[in-house]
GUDRENLUM-929357 format. One record per residue: residue number from 1; chain; x, y, z of N, C-alpha, C, O in turn. Coordinates in Angstrom, 3 decimals, padded with zeros to 6 digits. Last residue first. Layout:
(rec NUM,"A",(X,Y,Z),(X,Y,Z),(X,Y,Z),(X,Y,Z));
...
//
This chain:
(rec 94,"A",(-145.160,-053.411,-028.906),(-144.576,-055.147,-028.977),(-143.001,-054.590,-029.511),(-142.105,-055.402,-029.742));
(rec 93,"A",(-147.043,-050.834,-027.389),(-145.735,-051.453,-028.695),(-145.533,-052.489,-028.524),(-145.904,-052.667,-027.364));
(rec 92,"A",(-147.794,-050.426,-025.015),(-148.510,-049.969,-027.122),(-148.375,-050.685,-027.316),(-149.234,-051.542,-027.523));
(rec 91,"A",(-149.345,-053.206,-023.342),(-148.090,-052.031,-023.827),(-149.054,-051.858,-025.141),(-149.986,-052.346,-025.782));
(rec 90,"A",(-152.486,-053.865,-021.433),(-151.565,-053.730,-022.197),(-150.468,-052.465,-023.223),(-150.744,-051.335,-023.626));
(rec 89,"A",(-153.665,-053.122,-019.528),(-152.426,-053.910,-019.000),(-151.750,-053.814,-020.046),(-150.529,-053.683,-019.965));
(rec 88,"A",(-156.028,-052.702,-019.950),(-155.338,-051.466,-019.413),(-153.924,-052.153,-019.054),(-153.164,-051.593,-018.265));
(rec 87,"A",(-157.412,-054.610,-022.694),(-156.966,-054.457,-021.356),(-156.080,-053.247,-020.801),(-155.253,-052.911,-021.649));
(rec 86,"A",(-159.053,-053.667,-025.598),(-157.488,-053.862,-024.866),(-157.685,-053.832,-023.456),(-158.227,-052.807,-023.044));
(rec 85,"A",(-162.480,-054.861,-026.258),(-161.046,-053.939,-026.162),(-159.875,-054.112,-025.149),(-159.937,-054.666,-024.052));
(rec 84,"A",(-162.734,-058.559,-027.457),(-162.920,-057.157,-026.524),(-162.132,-055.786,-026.746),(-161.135,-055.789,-027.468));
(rec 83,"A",(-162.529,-059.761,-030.666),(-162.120,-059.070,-029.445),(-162.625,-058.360,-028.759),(-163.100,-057.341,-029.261));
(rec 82,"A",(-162.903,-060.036,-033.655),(-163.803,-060.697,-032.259),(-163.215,-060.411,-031.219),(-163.598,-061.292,-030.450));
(rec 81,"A",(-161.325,-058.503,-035.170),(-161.051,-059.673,-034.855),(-161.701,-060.839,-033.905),(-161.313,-061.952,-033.551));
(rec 80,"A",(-163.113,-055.964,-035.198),(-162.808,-056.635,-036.096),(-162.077,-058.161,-036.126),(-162.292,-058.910,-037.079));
(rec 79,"A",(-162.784,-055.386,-032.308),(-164.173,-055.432,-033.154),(-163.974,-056.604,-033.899),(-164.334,-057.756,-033.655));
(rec 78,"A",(-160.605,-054.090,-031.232),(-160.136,-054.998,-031.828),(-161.364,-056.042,-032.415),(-161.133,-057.166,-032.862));
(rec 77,"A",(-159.327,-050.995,-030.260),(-161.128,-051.668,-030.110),(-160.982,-052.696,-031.239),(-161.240,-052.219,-032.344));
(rec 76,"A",(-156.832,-050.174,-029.731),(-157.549,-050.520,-028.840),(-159.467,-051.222,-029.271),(-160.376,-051.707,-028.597));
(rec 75,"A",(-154.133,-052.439,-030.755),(-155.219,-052.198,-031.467),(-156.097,-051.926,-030.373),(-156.438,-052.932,-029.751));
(rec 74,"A",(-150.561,-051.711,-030.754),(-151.899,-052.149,-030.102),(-152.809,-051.739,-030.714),(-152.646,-050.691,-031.339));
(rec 73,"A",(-148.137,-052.685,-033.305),(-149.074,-051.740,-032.568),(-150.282,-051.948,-031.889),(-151.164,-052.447,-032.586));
(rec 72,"A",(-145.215,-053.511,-033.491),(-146.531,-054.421,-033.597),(-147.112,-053.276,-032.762),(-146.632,-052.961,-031.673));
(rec 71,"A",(-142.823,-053.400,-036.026),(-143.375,-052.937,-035.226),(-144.855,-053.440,-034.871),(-145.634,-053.747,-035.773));
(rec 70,"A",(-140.224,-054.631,-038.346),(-141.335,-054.618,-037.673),(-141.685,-053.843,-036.282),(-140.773,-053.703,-035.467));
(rec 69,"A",(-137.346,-052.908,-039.516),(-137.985,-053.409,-038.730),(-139.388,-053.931,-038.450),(-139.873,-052.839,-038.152));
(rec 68,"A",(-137.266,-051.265,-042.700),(-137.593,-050.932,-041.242),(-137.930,-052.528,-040.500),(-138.786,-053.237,-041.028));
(rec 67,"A",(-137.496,-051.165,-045.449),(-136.240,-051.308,-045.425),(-135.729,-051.506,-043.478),(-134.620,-051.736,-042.996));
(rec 66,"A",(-140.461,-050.072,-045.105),(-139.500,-050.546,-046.143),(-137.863,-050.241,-045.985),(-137.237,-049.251,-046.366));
(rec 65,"A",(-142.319,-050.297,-042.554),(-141.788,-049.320,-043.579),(-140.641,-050.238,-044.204),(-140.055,-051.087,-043.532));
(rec 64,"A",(-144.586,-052.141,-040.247),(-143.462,-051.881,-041.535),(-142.941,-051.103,-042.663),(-143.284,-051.458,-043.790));
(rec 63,"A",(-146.759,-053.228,-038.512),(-146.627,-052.295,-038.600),(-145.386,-052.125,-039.319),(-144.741,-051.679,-038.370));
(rec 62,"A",(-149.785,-055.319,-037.677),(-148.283,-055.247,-037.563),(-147.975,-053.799,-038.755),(-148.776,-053.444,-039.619));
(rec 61,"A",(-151.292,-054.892,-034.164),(-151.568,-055.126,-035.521),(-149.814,-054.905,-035.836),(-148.913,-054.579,-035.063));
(rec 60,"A",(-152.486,-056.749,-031.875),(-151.691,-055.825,-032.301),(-151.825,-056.217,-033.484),(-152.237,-057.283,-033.942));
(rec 59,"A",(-154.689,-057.607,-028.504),(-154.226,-057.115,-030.111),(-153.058,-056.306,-030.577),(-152.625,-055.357,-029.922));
(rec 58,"A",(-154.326,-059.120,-025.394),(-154.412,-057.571,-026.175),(-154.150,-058.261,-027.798),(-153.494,-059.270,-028.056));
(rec 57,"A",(-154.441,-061.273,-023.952),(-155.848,-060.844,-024.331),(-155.478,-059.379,-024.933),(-156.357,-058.518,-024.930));
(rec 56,"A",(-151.637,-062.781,-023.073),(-152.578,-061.472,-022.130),(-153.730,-061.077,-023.126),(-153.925,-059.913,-022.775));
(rec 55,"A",(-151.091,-063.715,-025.466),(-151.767,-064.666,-024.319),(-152.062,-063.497,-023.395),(-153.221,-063.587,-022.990));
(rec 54,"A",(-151.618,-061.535,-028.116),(-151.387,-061.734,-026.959),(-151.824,-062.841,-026.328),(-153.006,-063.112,-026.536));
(rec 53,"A",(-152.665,-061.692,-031.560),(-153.189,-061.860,-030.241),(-152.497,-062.155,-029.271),(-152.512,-063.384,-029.195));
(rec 52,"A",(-151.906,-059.878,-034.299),(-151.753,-060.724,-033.279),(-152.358,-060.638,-032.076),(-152.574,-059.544,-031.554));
(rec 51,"A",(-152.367,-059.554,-037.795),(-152.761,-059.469,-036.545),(-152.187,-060.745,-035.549),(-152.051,-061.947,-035.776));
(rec 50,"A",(-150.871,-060.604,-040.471),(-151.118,-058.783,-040.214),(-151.585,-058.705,-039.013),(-151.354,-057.554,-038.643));
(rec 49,"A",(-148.232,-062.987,-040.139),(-149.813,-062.283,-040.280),(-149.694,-060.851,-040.024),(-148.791,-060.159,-039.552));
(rec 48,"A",(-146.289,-063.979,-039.765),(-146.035,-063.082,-040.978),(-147.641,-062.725,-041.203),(-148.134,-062.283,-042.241));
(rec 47,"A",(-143.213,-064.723,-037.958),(-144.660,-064.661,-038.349),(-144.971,-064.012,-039.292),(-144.092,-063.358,-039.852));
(rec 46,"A",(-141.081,-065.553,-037.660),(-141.252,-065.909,-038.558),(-142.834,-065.790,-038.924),(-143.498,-066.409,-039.756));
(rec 45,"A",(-140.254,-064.041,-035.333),(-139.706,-063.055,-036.028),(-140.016,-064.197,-037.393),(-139.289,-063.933,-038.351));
(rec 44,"A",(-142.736,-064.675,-032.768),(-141.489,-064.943,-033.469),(-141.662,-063.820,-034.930),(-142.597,-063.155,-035.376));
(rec 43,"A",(-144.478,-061.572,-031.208),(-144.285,-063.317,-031.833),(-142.924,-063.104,-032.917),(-142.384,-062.168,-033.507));
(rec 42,"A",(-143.842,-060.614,-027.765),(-143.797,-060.749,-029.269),(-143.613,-061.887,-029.972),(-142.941,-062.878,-029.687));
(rec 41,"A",(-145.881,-061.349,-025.061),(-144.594,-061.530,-025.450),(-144.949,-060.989,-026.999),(-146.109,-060.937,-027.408));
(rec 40,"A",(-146.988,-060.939,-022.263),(-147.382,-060.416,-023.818),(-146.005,-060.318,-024.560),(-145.246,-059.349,-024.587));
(rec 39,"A",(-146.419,-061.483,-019.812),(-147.989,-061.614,-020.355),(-148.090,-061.486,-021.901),(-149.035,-061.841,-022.604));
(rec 38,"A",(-144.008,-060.448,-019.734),(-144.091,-061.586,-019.968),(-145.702,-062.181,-020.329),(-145.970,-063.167,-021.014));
(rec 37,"A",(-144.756,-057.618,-020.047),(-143.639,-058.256,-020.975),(-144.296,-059.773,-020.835),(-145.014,-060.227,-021.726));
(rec 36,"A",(-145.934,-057.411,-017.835),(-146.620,-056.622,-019.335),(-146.023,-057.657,-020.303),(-146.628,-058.349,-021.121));
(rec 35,"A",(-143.659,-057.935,-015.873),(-144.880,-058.703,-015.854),(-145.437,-058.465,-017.247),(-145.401,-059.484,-017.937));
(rec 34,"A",(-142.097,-055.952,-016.339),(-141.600,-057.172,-016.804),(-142.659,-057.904,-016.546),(-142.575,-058.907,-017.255));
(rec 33,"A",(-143.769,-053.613,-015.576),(-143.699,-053.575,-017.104),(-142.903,-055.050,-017.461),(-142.951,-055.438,-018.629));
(rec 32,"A",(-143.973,-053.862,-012.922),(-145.495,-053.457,-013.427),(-144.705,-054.240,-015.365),(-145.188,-055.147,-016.042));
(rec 31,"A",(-141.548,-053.185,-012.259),(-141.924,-054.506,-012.014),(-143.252,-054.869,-012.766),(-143.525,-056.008,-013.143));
(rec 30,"A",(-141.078,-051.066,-013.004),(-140.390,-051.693,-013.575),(-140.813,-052.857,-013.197),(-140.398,-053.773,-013.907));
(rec 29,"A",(-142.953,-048.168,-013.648),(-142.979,-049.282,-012.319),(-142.447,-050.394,-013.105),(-143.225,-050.828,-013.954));
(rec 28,"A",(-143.153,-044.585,-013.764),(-142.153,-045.622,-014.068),(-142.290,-046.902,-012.949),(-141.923,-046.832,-011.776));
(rec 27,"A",(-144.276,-041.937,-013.415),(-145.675,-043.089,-013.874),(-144.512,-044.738,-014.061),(-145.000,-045.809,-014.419));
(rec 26,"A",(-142.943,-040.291,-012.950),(-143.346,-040.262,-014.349),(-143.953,-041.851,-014.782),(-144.043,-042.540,-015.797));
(rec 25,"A",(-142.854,-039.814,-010.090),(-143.105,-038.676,-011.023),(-143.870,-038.929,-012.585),(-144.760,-038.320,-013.179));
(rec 24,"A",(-141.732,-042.264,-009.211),(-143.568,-042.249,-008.942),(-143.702,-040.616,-010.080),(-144.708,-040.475,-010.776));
(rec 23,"A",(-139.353,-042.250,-010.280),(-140.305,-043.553,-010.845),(-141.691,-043.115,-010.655),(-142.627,-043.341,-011.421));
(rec 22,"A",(-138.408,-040.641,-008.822),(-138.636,-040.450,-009.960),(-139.247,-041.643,-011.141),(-139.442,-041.708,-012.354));
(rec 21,"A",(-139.731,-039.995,-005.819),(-139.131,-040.621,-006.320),(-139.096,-040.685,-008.301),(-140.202,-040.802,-008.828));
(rec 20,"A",(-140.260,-036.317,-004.490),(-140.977,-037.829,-004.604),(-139.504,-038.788,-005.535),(-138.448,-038.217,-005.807));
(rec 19,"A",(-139.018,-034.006,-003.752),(-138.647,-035.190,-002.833),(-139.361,-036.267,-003.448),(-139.103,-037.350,-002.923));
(rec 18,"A",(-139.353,-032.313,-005.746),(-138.018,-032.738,-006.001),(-137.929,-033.810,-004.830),(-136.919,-034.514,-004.803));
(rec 17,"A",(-142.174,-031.473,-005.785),(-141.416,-032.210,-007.102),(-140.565,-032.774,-006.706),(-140.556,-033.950,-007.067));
(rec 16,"A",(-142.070,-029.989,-003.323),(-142.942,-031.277,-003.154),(-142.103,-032.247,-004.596),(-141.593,-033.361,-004.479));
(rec 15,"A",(-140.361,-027.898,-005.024),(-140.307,-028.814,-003.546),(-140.573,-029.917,-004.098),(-139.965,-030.640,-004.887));
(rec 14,"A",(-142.448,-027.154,-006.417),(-140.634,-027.326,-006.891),(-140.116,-028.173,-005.721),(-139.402,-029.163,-005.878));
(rec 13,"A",(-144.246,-025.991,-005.202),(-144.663,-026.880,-006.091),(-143.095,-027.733,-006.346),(-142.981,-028.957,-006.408));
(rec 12,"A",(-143.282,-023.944,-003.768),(-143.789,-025.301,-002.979),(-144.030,-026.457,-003.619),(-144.074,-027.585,-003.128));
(rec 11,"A",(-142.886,-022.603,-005.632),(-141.438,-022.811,-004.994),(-142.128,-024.413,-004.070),(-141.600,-025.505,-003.861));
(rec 10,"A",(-145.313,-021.754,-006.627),(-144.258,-022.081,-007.286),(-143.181,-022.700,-006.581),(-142.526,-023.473,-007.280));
(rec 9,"A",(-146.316,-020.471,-004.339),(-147.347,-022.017,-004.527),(-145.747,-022.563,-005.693),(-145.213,-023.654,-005.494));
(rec 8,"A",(-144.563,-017.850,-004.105),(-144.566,-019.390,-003.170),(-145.153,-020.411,-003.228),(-144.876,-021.350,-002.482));
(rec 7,"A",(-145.743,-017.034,-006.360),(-144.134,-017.612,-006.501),(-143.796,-018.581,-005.145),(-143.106,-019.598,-005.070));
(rec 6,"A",(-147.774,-016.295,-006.232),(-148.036,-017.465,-006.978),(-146.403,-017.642,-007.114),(-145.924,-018.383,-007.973));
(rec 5,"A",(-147.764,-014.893,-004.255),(-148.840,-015.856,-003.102),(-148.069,-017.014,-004.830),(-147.875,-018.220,-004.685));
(rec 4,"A",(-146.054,-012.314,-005.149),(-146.004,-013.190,-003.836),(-146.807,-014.528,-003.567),(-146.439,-015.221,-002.618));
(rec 3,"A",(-148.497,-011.496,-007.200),(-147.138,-012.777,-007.946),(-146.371,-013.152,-007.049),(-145.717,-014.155,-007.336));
(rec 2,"A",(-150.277,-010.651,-005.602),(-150.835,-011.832,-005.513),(-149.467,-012.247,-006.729),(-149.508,-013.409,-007.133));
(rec 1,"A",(-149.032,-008.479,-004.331),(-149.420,-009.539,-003.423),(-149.694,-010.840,-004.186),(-149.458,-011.939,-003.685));
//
């Protein structure tokens, strides 16, 4: 009786999964993230500090392996620069 009661919560679960939209499944809001974007742009590719500040109010710190790209990583408790912590608005990554 009771791998009956947990193969139909299974099958209901598989359901309900397969009618939502796959944007609302995995948290995906494309309008949510070109706003992120434009609040928080990356700085030019002639910067060359170890920290940045967003006009959206987030931190990043900068991030480089040798021979790699830059990467700008969010800093959530940004103490050290006189910052608040990160806004929930902001991306990891730059």
């Amino acid at each position: 009786m009771m791998k009956k009661a947990i193969a139909v919560a299974t099958i209901a679960g598989l359901a309900a999964f397969g009618t939502a939209a796959p944007a609302q499944i995995f948290g995906l809001n494309f309008a949510k993230q070109a706003r992120q974007a434009s609040q928080n742009p990356r700085p030019p590719e002639s910067y060359e500090g170890q920290w940045y500040i967003t006009p959206g109010g987030c931190s990043y710190s900068r991030a480089q392996a040798p021979g790699y790209p830059v990467h700008w990583v969010l800093i959530l408790n940004p103490h050290h620069l006189g910052q608040p912590r990160a806004p929930d608005n902001c991306p990891y990554r730059l």
